[in-house]
C-alpha positions as CSV (number, residue, x, y, z in Angstrom):
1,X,-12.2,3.5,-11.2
2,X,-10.8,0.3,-12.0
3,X,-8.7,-0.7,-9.3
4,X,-5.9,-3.8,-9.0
5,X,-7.1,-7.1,-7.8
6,X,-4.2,-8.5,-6.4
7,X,-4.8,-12.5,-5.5
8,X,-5.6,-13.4,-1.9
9,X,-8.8,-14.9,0.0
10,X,-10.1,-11.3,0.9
11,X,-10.4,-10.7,-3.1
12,X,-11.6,-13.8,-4.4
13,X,-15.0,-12.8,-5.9
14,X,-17.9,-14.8,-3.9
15,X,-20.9,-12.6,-3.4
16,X,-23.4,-12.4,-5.8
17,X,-25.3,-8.9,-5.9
18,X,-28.0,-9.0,-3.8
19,X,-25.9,-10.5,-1.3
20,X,-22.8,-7.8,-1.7
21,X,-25.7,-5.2,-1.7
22,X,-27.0,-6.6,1.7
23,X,-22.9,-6.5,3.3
24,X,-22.3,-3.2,2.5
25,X,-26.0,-1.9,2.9
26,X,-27.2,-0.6,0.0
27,X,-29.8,-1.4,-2.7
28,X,-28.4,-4.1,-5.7
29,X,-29.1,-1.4,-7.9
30,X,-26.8,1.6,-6.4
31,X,-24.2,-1.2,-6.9
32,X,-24.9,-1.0,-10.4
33,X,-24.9,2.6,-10.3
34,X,-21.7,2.4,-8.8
35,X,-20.3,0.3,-11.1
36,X,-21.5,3.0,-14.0
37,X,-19.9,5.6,-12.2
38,X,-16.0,3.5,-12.1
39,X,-16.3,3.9,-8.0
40,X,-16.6,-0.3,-8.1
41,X,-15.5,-2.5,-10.6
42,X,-16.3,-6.1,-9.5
43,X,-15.6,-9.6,-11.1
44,X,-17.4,-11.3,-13.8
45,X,-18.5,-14.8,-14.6
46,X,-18.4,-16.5,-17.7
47,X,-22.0,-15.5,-18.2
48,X,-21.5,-11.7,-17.2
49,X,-23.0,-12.3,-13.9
50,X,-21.0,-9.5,-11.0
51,X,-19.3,-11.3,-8.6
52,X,-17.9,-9.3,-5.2
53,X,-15.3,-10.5,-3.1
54,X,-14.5,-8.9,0.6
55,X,-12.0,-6.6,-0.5
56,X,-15.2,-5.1,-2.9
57,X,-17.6,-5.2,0.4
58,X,-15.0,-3.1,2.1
59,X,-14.7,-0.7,-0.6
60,X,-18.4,-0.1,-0.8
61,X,-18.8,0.1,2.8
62,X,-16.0,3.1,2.4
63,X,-18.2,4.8,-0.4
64,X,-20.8,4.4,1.7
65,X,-19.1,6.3,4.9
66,X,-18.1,9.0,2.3
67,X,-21.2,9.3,1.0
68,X,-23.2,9.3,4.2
69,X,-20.9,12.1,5.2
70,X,-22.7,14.3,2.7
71,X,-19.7,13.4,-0.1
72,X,-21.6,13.3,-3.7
73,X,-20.1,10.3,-5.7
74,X,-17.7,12.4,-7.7
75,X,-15.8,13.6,-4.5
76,X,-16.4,10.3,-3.7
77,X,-14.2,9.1,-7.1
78,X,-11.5,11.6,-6.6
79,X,-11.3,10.7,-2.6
80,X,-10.6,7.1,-3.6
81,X,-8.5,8.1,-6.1
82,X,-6.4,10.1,-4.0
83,X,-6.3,7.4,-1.1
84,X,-5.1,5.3,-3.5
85,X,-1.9,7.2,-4.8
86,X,-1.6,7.5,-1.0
87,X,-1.1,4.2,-0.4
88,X,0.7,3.7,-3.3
89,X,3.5,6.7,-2.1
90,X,3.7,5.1,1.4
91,X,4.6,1.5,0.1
92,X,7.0,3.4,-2.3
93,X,8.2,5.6,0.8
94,X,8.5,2.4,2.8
95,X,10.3,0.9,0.5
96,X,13.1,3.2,-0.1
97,X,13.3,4.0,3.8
98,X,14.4,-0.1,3.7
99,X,17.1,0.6,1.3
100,X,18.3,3.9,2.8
101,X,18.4,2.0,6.1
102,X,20.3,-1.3,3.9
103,X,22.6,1.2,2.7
104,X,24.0,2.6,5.9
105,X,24.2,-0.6,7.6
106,X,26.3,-2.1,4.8
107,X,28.4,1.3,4.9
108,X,28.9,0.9,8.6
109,X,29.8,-3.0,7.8
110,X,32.6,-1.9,5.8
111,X,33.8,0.7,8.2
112,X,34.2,-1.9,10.8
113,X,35.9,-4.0,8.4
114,X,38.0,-1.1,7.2
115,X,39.5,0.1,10.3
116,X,41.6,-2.3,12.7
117,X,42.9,-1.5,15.9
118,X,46.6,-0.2,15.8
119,X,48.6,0.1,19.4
120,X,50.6,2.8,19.5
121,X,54.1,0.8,20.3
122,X,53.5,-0.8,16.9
123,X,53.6,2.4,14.8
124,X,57.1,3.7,13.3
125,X,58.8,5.5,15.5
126,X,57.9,8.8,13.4
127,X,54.5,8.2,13.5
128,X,54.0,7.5,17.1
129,X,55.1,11.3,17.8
130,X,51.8,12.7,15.6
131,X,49.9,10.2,17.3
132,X,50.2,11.2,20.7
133,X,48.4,14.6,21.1
């Protein structure tokens, strides 16, 4: 599962992978199986090497809580998959709660610019009898 790598300290790649094995716990070589199963897809070097950044220690550390809870790595897949479109929908609900909520407040900006205070000894005379109920 190939997953974004947006740009940030947390996902700069630093680790090589006996070092990201040792982080997150595990043998170097369930990393690579990792890797061959699309749970973990970390960065390469110009020479192939892997490279892991903390975002990628955090991930593994997560496939390692699932799988330690008796998950087998395909549930494993489809769990991370599914947290993901999570997150996705709750940025995308956030989002649109912002713009409902812009909405409103610029409709309730023009109602208060819409409507001015009238007294009633203004009005036409004609008017002033509906008025006063």
């Amino acid at each position: 599962m190939a997953r974004e790598r947006p740009v940030g300290p947390s996902t700069r790649a630093l680790y090589v992978i006996s070092v990201a094995a040792e982080l997150a716990g595990v043998h170097p070589q369930t990393l690579r199986i990792y890797e061959r199963k699309g749970l973990v897809d970390p960065a390469r070097t110009g020479g192939g090497n892997r490279r892991y950044s903390d975002a990628d220690i955090a991930h593994l550390r997560r496939i390692q809580e699932l799988t330690a809870g008796g998950v087998n790595l395909e549930g494993v897949r489809r769990i991370l998959t599914l947290e993901a479109q999570v997150s996705l929908l709750e940025r995308e609900l956030e989002r649109a709660r912002a713009e409902a909520r812009d909405a409103v407040a610029k409709t309730h900006r023009q109602y208060r610019r819409d409507l001015v205070p009238v007294r009633s000894e203004t009005l036409p005379a004609r008017w002033r009898s509906r008025g006063a109920t």
